[in-house]
C-alpha positions as CSV (number, residue, x, y, z in Angstrom):
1,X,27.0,-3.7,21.9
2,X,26.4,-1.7,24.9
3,X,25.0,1.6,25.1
4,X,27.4,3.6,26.1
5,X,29.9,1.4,23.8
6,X,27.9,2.4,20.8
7,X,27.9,6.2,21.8
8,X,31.4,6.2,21.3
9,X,32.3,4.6,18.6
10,X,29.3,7.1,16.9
11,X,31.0,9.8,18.1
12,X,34.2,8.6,17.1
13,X,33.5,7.8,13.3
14,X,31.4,11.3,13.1
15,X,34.3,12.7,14.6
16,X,36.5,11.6,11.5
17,X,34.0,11.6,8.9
18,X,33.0,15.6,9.6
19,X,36.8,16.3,8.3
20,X,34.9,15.4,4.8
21,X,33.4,17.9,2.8
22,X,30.7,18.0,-0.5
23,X,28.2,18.5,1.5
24,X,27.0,21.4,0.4
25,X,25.3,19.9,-3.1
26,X,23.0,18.2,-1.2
27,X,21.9,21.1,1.7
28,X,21.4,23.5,-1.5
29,X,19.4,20.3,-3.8
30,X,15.6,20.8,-4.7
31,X,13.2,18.9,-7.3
32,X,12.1,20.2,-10.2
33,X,9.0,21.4,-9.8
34,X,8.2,23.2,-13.0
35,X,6.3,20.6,-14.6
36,X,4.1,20.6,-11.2
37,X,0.6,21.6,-10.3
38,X,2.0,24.3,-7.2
39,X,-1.5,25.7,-6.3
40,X,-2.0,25.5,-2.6
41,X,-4.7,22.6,-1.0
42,X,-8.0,24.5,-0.1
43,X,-8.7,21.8,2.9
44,X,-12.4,21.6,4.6
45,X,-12.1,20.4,7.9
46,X,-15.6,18.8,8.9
47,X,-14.3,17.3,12.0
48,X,-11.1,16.1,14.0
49,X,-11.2,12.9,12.0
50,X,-12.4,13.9,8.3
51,X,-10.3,16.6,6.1
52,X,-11.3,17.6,2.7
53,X,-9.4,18.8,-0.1
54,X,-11.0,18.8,-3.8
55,X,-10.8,15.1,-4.6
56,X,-8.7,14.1,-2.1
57,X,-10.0,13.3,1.7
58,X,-8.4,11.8,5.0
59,X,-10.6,9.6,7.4
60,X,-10.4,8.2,11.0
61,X,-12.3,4.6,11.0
62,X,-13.8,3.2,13.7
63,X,-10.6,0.8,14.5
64,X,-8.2,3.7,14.6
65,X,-6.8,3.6,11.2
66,X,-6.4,6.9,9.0
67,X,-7.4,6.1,5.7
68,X,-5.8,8.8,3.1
69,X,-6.8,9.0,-0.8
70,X,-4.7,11.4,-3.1
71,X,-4.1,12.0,-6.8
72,X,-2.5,13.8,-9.4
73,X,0.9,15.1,-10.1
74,X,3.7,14.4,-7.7
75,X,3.6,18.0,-6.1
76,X,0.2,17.8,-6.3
77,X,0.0,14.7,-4.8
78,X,2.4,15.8,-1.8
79,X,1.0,18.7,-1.1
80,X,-2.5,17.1,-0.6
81,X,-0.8,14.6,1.6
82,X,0.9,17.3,3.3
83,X,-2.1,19.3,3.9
84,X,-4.2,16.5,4.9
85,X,-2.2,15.0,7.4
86,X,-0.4,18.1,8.6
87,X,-0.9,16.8,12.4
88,X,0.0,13.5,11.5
89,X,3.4,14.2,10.1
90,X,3.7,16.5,12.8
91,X,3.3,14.2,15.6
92,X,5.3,11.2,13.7
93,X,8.4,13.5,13.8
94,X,7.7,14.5,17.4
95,X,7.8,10.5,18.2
96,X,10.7,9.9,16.2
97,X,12.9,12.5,17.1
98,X,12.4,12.4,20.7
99,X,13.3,8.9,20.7
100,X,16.6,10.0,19.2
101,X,17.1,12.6,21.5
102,X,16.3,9.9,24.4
103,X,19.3,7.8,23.2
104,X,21.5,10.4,22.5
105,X,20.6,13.2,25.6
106,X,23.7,15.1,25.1
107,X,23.3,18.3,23.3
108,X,27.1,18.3,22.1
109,X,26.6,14.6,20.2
110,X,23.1,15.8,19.1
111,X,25.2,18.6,17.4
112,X,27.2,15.7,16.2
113,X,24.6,14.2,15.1
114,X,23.4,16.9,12.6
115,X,26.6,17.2,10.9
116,X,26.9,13.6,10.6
117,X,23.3,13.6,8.7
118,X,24.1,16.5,6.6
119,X,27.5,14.2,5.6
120,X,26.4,10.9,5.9
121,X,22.7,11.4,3.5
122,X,25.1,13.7,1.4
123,X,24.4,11.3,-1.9
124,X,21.2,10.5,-1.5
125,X,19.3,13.4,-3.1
126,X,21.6,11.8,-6.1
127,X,19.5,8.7,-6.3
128,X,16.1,9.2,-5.8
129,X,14.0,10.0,-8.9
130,X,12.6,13.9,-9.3
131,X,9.2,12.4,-9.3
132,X,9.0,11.8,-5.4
133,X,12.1,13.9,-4.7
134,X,9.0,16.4,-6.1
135,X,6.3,14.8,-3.7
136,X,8.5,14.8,-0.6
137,X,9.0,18.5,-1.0
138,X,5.1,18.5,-1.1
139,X,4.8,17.0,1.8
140,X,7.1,18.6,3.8
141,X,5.9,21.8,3.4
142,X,3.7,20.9,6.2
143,X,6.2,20.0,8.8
144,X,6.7,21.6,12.0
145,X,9.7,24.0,12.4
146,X,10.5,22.4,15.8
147,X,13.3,20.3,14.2
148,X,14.7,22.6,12.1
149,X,18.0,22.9,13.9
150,X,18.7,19.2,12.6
151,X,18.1,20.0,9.1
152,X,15.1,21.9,6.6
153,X,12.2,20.7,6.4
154,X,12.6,18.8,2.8
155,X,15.9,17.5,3.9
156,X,14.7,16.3,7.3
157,X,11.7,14.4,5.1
158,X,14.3,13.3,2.6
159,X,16.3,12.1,5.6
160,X,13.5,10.1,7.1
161,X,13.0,8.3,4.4
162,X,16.5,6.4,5.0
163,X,15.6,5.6,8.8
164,X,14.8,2.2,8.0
165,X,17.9,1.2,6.0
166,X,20.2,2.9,8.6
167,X,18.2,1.2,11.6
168,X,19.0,-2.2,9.8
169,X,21.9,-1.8,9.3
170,X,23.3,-0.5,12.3
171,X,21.5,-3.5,14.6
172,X,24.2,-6.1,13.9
173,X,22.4,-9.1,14.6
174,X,19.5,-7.9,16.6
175,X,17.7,-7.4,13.4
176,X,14.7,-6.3,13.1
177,X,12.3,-9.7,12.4
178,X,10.1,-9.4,9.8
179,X,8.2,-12.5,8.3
180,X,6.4,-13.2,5.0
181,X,4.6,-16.1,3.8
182,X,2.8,-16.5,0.0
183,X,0.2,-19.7,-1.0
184,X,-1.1,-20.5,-3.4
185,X,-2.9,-23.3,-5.8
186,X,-3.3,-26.7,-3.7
187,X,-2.8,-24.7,-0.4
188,X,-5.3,-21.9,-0.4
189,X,-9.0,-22.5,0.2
190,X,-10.1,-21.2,-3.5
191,X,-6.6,-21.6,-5.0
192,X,-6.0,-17.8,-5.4
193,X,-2.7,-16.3,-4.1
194,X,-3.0,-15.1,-0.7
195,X,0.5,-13.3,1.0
196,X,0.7,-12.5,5.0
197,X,3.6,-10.7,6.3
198,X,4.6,-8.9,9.5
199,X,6.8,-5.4,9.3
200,X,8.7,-5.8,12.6
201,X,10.3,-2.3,12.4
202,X,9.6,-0.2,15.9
203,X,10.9,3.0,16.8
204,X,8.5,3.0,19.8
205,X,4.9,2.9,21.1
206,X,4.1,6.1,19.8
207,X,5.5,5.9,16.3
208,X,2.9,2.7,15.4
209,X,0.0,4.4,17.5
210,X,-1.3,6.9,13.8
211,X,-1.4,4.2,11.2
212,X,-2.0,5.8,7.5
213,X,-3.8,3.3,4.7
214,X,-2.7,5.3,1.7
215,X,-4.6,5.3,-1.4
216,X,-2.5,6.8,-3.6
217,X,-3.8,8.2,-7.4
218,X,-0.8,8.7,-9.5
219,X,-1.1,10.7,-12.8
220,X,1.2,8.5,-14.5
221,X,1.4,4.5,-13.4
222,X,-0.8,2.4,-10.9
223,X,-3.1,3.4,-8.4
224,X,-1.9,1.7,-5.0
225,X,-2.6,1.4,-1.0
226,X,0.2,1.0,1.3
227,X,0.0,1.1,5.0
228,X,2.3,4.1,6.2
229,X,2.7,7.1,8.0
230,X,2.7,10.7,8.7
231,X,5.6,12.2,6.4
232,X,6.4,8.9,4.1
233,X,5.6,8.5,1.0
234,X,8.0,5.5,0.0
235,X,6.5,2.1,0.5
236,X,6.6,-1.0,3.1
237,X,3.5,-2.9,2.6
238,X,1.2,-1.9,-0.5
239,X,-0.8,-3.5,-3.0
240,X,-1.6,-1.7,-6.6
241,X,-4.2,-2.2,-9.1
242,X,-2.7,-4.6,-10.9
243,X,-2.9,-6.9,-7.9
244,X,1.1,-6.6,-7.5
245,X,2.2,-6.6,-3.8
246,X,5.3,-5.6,-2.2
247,X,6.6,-6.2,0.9
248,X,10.5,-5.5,2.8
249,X,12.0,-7.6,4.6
250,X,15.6,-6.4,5.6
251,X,18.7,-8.6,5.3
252,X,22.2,-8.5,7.1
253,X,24.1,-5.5,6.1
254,X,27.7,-4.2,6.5
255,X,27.7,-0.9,7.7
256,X,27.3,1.7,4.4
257,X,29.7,4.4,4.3
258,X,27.0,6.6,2.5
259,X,23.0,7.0,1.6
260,X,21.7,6.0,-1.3
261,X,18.0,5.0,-2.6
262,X,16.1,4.0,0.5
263,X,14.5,0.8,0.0
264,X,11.1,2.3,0.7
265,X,11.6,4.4,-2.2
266,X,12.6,1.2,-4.5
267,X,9.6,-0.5,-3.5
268,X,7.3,2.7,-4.4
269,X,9.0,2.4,-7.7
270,X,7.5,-1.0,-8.4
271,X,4.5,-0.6,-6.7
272,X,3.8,2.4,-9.1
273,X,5.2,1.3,-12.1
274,X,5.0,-2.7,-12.0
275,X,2.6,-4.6,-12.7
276,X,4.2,-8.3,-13.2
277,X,7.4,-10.1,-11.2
278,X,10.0,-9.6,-14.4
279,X,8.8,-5.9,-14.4
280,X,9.5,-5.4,-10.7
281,X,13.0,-6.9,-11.1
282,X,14.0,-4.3,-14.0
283,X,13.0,-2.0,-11.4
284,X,14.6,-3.2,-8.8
285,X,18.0,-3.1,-10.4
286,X,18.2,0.2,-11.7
287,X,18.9,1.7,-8.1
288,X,22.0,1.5,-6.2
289,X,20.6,0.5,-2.4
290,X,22.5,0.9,0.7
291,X,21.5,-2.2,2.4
292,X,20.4,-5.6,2.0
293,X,16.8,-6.3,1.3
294,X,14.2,-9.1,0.5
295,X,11.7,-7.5,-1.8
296,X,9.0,-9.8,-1.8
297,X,7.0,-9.7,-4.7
298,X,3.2,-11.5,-5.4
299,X,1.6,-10.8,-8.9
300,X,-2.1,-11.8,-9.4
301,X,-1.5,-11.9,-13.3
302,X,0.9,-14.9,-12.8
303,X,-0.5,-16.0,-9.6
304,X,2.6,-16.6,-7.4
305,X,5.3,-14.6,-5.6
306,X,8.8,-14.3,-5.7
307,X,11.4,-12.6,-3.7
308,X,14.2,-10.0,-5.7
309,X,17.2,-9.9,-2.8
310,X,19.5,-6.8,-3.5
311,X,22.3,-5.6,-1.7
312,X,25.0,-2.7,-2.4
313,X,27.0,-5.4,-4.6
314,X,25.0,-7.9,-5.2
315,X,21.8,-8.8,-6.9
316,X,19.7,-12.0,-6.5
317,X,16.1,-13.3,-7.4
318,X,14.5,-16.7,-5.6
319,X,11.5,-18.3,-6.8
320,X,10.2,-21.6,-6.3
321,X,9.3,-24.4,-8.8
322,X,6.8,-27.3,-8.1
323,X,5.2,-26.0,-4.8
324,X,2.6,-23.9,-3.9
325,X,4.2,-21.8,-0.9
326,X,7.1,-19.1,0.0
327,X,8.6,-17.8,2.7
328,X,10.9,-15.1,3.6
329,X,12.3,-14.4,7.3
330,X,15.5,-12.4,7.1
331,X,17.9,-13.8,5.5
332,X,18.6,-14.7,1.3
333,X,17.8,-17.7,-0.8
334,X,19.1,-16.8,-4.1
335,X,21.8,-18.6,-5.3
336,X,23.5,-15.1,-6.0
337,X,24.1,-15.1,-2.0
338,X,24.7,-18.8,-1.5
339,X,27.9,-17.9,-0.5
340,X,27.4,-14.6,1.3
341,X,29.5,-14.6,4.6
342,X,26.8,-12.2,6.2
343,X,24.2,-14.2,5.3
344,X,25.4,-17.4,6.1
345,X,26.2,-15.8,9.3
346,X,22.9,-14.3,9.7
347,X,21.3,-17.8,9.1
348,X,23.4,-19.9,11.4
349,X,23.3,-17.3,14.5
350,X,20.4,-14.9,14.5
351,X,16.0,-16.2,14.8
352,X,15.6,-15.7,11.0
353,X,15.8,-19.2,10.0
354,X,13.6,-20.5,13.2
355,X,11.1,-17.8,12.2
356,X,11.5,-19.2,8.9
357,X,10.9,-23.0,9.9
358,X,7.9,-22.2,12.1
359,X,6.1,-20.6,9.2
360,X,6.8,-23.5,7.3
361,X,5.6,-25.5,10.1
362,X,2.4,-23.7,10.4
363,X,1.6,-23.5,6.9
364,X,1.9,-27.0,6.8
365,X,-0.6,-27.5,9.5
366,X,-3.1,-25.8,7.1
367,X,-5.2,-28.2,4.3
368,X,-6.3,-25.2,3.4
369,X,-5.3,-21.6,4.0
370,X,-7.8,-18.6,4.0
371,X,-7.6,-15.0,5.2
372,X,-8.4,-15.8,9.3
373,X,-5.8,-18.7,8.8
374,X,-3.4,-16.2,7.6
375,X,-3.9,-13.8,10.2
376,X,-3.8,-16.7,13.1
377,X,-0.1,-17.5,11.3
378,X,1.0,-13.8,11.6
379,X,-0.3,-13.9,15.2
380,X,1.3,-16.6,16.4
381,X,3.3,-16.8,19.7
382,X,4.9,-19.9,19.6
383,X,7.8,-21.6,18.7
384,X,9.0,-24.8,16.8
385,X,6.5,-27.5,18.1
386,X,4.3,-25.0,19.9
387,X,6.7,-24.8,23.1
388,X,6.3,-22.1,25.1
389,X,8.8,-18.9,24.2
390,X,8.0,-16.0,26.5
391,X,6.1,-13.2,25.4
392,X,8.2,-10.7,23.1
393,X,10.5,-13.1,21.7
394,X,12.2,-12.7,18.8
395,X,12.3,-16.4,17.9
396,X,8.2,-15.5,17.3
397,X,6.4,-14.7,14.5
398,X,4.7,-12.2,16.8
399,X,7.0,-10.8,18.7
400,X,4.1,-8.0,20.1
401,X,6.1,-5.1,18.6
402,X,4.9,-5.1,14.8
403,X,3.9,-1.8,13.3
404,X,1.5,-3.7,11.2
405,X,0.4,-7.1,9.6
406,X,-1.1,-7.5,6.6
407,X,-2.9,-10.0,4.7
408,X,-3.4,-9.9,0.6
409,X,-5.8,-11.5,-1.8
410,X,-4.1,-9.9,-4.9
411,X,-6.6,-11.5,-7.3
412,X,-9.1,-9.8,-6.1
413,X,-7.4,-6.8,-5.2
414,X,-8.1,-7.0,-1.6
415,X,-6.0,-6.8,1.7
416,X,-6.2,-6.7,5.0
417,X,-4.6,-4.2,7.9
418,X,-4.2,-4.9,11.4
419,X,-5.4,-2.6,13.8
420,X,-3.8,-1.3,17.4
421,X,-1.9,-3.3,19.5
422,X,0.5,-4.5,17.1
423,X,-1.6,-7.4,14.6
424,X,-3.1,-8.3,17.4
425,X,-6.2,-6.1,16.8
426,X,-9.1,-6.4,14.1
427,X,-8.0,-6.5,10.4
428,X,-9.8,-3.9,8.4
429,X,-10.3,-5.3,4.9
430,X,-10.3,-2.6,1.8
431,X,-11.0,-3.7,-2.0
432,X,-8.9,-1.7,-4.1
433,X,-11.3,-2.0,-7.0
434,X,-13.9,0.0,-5.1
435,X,-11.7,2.9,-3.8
436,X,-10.7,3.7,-6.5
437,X,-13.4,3.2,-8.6
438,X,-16.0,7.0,-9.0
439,X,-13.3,9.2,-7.7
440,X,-14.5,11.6,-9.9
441,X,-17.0,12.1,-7.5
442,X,-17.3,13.8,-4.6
443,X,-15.2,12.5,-1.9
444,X,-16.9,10.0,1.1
445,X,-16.6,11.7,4.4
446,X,-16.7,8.0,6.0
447,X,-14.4,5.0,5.9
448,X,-14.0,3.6,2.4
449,X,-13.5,-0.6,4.3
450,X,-15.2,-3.3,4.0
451,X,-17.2,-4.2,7.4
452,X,-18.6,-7.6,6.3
453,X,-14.9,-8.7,5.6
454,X,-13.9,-7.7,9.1
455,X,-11.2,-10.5,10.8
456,X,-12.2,-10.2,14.8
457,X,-9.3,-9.3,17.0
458,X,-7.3,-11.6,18.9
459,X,-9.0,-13.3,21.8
460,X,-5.4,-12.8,23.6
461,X,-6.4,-9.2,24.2
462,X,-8.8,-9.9,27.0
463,X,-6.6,-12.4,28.6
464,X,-4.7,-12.3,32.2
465,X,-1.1,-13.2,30.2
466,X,-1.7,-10.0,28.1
467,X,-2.6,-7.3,30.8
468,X,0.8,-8.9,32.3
469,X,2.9,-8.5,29.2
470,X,2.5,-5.1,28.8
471,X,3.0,-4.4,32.6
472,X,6.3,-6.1,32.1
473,X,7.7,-4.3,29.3
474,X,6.8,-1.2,31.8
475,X,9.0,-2.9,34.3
476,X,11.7,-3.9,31.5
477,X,12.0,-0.5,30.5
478,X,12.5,0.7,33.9
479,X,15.5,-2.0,34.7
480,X,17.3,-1.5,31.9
481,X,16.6,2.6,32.5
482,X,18.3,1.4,36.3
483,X,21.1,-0.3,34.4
484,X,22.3,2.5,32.4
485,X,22.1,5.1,34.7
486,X,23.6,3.1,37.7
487,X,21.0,3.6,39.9
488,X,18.2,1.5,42.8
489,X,15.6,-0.3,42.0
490,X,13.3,-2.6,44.7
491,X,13.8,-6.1,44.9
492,X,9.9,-6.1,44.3
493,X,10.3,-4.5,40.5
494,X,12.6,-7.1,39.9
495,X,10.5,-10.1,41.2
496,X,7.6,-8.7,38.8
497,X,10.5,-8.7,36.0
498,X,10.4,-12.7,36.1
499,X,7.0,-13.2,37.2
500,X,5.4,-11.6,34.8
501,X,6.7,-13.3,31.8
502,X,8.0,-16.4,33.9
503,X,9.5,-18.3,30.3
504,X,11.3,-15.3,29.0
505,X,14.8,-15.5,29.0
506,X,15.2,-11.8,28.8
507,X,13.8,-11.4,32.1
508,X,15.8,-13.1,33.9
509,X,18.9,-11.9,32.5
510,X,18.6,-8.4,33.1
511,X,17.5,-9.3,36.6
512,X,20.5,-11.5,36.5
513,X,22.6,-8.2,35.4
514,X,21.5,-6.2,37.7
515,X,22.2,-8.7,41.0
516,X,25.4,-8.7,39.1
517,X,25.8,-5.1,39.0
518,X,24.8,-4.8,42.5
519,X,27.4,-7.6,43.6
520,X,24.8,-9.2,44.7
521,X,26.8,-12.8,43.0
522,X,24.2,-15.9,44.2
523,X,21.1,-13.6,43.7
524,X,22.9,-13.2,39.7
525,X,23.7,-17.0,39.4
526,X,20.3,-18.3,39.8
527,X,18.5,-15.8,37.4
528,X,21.7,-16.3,34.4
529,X,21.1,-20.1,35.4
530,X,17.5,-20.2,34.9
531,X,18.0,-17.2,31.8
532,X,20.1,-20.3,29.8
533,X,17.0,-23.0,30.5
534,X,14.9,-20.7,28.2
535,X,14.4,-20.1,24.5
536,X,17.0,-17.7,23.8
537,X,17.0,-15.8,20.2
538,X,20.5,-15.7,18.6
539,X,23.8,-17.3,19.4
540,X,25.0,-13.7,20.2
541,X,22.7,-13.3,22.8
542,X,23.1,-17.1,24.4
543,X,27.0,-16.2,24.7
544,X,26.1,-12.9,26.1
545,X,24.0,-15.0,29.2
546,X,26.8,-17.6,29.2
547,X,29.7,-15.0,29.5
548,X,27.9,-13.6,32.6
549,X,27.4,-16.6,34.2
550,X,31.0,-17.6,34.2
551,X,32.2,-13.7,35.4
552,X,29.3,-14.6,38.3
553,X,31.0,-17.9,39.0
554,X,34.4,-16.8,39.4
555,X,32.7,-14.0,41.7
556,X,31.8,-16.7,44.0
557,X,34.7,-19.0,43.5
């Protein structure tokens, strides 16, 4: 849907939804917090990359990452968090907001736009447990005040917390493409589970540039990591000490009429409180979700994985019997969805199931599968067959826009994080065993990894075709800025458009659209023409090139 398109029907259905009211429960809502540990963090700063506060401590590694370990009580908990990462959450707002503000300029729909979160989020505080209703509060006690004209503090963090349902489910097809892959047995090098996935979700450069590897202490349930960031305390990626792992993968989604549990907050629940596949499903179905998710589960106690799919109505768990591998792209498997007309839909027109068959391809390849085969899987740029599919494209596993990949080794409670630029830098490797083994000591003021388990980073990085990637998404932002603001560019940025990533088909057809634009009809032919040669992503988007090229023809007719 086009831009401007999609402003207006926003600011149509906020228009007609801000005649609602019962809003006001949720504005006035706060945790209980009586039960809580309130006293303020005493933090030592000993310098820009190592804070101190009683047990807890926050530390810059070499590769970039922020690794974070707190404990205790929810409040406690959040206001360690809080006080430890105050710049952090700080600057992950900063990103996010001003990317919303970039898409939505005008200060009358921003307006909009606060009402319509105020309504929209108006059940949520309804369906998130007290426990990290308590350490979001925490938390956001250390937010800036800068945003405070789109909601409170706690609300705003509360809010956040939802961003990636609502981003999911208001893509239509582009979804957003995360993969995930378990082995096992006969397929792994020692025959111990091993899980790789890659969490696609990007709300810019900026957003992914302060990675958080959270070691988290509870008072009550199972110590866990999770890769995160500044501000969140519900779950993506994470591993506990039971050697359960959970990853998201999102599935097609209607458009909800209201909040409920973020997903990120369903998957904290199991991560905290699960320790096998049967206890993560209990878990999974006490909440009422807002979108459709794959959680993928691994357990090192039964040494396999599973994936629970839930939706708004709907409820569904796949496993697999006499094999040693699954795999989850974006769309369901359970038989509880074999008949879904959304995911049917999803399968037979978005990249999910080619995503899907190249990880099965890949794995395949593999005798044997060990961490550094993993990590080549998740950083692979081809397509079916190897052919060649343009850098960025969403038919690849690495699409170079992840947040993060990860790898885990779950019976041995270790994992492994990618570092900057998307997984295609180093992978940090922690053993969960040792962090959180002598905390009653005092805290390290260095990295708590593991340097001999280091996986290299890409060799791609120092390459010619890299350098020219990320000078064409420079160039592709600056078209499509051209497009939607009507105005010039060169005939020389939009010769580097196609020359820099000569077998994308993207390129050409937004060089195509702007000849087009331009009236510029033959000059629009030949890029659509050469734009439907190439590997395009979802029927959607191959109907998109084709209706173009027929408007161009008739043009010229």
């Amino acid at each position: 849907m086009p831009k401007r398109l999609q402003s207006m029907v926003c600011l149509f259905w906020m228009t007609l939804v801000l005649v609602s009211c019962g809003i006001r429960p949720s504005i006035n809502d706060r945790p209980s917090l009586e039960a809580y540990n309130s006293e303020a963090p005493v933090v030592i700063e000993v310098n820009d990359s190592t804070r101190l506060s009683g047990n807890n401590f926050l530390v810059k590694n070499q590769y970039g990452l922020w690794e974070l370990y707190v404990e205790g009580d929810p409040l406690e908990r959040g206001l360690a968090t809080g006080s430890l990462t105050e710049a952090l959450i700080q600057k992950q707002e900063a990103a996010f907001f001003g990317k919303v503000k970039e898409l939505v300029p005008s200060e009358g729909q921003q307006k909009f736009l606060k009402k319509f979160l105020a309504w929209y989020n108006r059940k949520m505080y309804q369906h998130i447990p007290n426990e990290y209703k308590a350490e979001i509060y925490g938390v956001s006690q250390f937010a800036a005040s800068t945003y405070d004209d789109i909601a409170p503090p706690y609300l705003r963090s509360l809010y956040l917390h939802g961003a990636h349902d609502i981003g999911h489910a208001l893509q239509d097809l582009a979804l957003v493409g995360c993969s995930a892959f378990a082995v096992w047995g006969d397929k792994t090098e020692d025959g111990q589970l091993l899980i790789g996935r890659n969490f696609d979700f990007y709300a810019g450069d900026e957003f992914a540039e302060e990675k958080i590897i959270a070691f988290v202490n509870p008072d009550n349930g199972h110590g866990f990591m999770s890769v995160t960031w500044g501000g969140m305390v519900g779950v993506v990626s994470g591993m506990n000490t039971e050697g359960l792992t959970v990853t998201i993968n999102a599935g097609k989604s209607k458009v909800p009429l209201t909040a409920k549990t973020p997903i990120s907050i369903v998957a904290r629940d199991i991560l905290q409180y699960a320790s096998t596949i049967s206890e993560a499903e209990a878990i999974a179905k006490k909440y009422e979700v807002f979108v459709s998710e794959a959680i993928f589960v691994g357990s090192a106690t039964e040494k396999r994985a599973a994936i629970i799919e839930v939706s708004p109505n709907n409820f569904g768990v796949y496993e697999v019997a006499n094999t040693s591998q699954l795999i989850c792209s974006n769309h369901f498997q359970s038989d509880a969805f074999s008949e879904d007309k959304r995911n049917l839909k999803t399968i037979e027109e978005s990249h999910s199931a080619y995503r899907f068959e190249r990880m099965e391809e890949l794995i395949s390849e593999e005798k044997k599968i060990a961490v550094s085969e993993a990590v080549s899987i998740l950083r692979n740029r081809k397509g079916l067959d190897d052919v060649i599919l343009g850098n960025g494209n969403e038919k690849a596993l690495n699409q170079l826009l992840a947040h993060h990949g990860i790898v885990f080794k779950p019976e041995e409670r270790q994992v492994w994080i990618s570092t900057n630029p998307y997984q295609l830098g180093a992978f940090v490797a922690y053993d969960l065993d040792e962090v959180f083994s002598g905390r009653d000591q005092n805290p390290p003021i260095f990295s708590v990894s593991l340097p001999s388990k280091l996986v290299p980073a890409d060799p791609f990085l120092k390459t010619e075709e890299y350098q020219n990637y990320e000078a064409y998404r420079l160039v592709e932002r600056r078209v499509e800025a051209a497009l939607e603001a009507d105005v010039l560019v060169s005939a020389t940025i939009l010769q580097q458009l196609t020359t820099l990533n000569p077998k994308y088909w993207k390129a050409f057809f937004l060089a195509g659209t702007y000849y087009y634009e331009q009236q510029m009809y033959a000059e629009a032919q030949k890029h659509f023409q050469r734009a439907i040669t190439l590997i395009i992503p979802s029927v959607p988007e191959r109907e998109e090139v084709l209706k173009y090229l027929r408007k161009t023809k008739r043009k010229l007719s």
